[in-house]
GUBATOR-66692 format. One record per residue (C-alpha): residue in three letters; residue number from 1; x negated, y negated, z. Coordinates in steps of 0.1 Angstrom, whole numbers, plus 5000, padded with zeros to 4 digits. Each point is the difference from the previous one (the first is absolute). Layout:
REM residues N
{aa->ala	i->NUM	X->X	Y->Y	Z->Z}
...
REM end
This chain:
REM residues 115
{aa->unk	i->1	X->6929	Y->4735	Z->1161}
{aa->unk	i->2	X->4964	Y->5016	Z->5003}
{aa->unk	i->3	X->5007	Y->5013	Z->4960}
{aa->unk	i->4	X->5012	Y->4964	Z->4989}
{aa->unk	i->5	X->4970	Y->4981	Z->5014}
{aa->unk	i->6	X->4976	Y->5028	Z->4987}
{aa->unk	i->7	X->5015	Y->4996	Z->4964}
{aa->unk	i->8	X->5000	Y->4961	Z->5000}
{aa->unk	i->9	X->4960	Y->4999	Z->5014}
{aa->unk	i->10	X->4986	Y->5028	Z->4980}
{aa->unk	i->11	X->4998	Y->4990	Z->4960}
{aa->unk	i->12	X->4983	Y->5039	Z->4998}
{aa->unk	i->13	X->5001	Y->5028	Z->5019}
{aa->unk	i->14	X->4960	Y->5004	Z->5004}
{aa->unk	i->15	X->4990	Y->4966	Z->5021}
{aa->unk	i->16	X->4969	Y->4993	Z->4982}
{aa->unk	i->17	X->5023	Y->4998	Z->4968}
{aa->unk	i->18	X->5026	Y->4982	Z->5022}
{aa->unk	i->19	X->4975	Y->4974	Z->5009}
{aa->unk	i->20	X->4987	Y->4991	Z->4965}
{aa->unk	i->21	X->5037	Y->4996	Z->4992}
{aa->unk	i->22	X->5004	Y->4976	Z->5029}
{aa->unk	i->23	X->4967	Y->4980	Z->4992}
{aa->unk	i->24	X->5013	Y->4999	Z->4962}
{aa->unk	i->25	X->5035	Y->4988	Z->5012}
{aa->unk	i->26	X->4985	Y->4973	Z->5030}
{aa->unk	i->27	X->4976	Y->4986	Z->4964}
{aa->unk	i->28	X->5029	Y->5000	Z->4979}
{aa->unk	i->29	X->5018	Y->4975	Z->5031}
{aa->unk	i->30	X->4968	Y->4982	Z->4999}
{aa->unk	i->31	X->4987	Y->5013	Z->5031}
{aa->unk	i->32	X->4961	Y->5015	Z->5004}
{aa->unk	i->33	X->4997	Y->5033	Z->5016}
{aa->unk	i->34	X->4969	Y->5022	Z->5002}
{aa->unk	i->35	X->4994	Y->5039	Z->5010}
{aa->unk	i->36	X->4970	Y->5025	Z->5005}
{aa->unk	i->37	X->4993	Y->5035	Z->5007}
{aa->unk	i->38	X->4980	Y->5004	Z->5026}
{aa->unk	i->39	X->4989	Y->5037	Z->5003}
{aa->unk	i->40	X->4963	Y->4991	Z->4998}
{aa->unk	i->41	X->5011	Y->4999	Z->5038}
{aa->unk	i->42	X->5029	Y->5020	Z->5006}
{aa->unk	i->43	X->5017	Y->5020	Z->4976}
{aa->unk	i->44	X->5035	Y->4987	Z->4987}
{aa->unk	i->45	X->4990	Y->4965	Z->5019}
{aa->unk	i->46	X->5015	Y->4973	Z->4980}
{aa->unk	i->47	X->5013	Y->4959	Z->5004}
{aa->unk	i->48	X->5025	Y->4983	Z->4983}
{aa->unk	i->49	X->5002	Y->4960	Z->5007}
{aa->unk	i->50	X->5020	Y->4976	Z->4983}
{aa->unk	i->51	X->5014	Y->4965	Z->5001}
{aa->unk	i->52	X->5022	Y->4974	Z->4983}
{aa->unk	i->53	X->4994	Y->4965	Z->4986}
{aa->unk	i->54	X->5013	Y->4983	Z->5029}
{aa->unk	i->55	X->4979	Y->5020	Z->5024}
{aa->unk	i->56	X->4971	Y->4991	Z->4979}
{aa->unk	i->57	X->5011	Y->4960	Z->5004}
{aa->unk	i->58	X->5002	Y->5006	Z->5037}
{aa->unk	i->59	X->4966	Y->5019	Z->5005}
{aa->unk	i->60	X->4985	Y->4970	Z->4980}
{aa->unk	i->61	X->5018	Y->4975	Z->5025}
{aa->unk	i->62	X->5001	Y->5018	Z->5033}
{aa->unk	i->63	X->4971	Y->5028	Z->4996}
{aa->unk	i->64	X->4973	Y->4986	Z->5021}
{aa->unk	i->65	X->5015	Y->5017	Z->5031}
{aa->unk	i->66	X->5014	Y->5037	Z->4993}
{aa->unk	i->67	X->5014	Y->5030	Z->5022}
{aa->unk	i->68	X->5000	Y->5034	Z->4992}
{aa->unk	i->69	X->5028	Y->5024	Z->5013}
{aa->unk	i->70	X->5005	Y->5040	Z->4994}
{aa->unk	i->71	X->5036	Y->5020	Z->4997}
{aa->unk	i->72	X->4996	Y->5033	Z->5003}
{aa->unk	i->73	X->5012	Y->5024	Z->4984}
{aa->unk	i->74	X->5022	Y->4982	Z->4975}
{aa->unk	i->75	X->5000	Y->5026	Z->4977}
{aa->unk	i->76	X->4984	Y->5035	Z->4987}
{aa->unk	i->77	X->4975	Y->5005	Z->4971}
{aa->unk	i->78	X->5005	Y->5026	Z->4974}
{aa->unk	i->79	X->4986	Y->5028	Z->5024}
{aa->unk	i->80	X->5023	Y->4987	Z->5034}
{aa->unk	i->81	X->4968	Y->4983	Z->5015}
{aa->unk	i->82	X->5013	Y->4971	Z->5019}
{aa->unk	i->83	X->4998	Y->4964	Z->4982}
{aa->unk	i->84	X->4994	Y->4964	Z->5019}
{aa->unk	i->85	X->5009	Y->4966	Z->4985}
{aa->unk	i->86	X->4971	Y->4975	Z->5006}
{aa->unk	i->87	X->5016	Y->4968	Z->5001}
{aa->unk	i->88	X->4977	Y->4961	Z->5000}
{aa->unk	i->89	X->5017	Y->4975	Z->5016}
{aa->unk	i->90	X->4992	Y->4963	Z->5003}
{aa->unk	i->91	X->5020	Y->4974	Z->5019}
{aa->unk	i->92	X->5012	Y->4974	Z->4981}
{aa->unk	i->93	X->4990	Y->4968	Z->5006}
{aa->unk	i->94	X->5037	Y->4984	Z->4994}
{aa->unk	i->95	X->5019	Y->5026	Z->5019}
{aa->unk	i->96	X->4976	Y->5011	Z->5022}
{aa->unk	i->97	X->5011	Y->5037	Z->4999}
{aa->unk	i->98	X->4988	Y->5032	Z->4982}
{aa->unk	i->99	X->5001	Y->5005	Z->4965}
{aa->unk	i->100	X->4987	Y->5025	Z->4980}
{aa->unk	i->101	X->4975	Y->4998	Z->4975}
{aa->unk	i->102	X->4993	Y->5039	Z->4985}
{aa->unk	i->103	X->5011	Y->5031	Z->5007}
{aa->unk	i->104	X->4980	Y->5032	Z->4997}
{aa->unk	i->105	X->5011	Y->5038	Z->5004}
{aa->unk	i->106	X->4971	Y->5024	Z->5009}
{aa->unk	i->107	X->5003	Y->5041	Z->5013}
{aa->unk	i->108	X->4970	Y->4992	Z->5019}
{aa->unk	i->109	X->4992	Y->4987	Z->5036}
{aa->unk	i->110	X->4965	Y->4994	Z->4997}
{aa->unk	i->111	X->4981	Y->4968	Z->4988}
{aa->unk	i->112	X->4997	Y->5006	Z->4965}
{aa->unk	i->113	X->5031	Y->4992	Z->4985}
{aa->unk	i->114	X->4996	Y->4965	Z->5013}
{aa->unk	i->115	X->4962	Y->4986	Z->5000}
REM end
């Protein structure tokens, strides 16, 4: 099972390669996604967000109020550092429960990745 998953969420075997696929691939779906190194403060530090067009319709619509929640260890980097998936929430105003707005995927536990 572990193989199976690895092969369908890997589009390259190095991440940062992997992750430029994925942003090319969320673009092509007309998504937005956006990624940086970050070794300026750690080396191998990166993020990875992304979102689809109808999270972008409900930031606009139910944005003014947002949560932000951490899994980690989700996954491991090219070099078996730990990963954690960022996830903003905002409660929609209809339903009155969670939704997501954007995801992001960082190695990194400090405050970088998400100011």
């Amino acid at each position: 099972m572990k193989i199976h998953l690895r092969r369908q969420s890997q589009l390259h075997p190095s991440i940062a390669n992997s992750l430029i696929n994925w942003g090319t691939k969320i673009q092509n779906e007309r998504g937005y996604f956006t990624s940086k190194n970050l070794d300026r403060h750690e080396e191998g530090m990166f993020f990875f967000a992304f979102m689809s067009q109808w999270q972008l319709k409900l930031l606009k619509e139910n944005g003014d109020l947002v949560c932000l929640d951490s899994t980690h260890k989700t996954c491991v980097d090219g070099t078996n550092h730990h990963c954690y998936l960022y996830t903003l929430v905002a409660r929609c105003r209809i339903t009155g429960k969670g939704k997501p707005l954007t995801w992001m995927i960082t190695n990194s536990q400090a405050q970088y990745p998400i100011l």
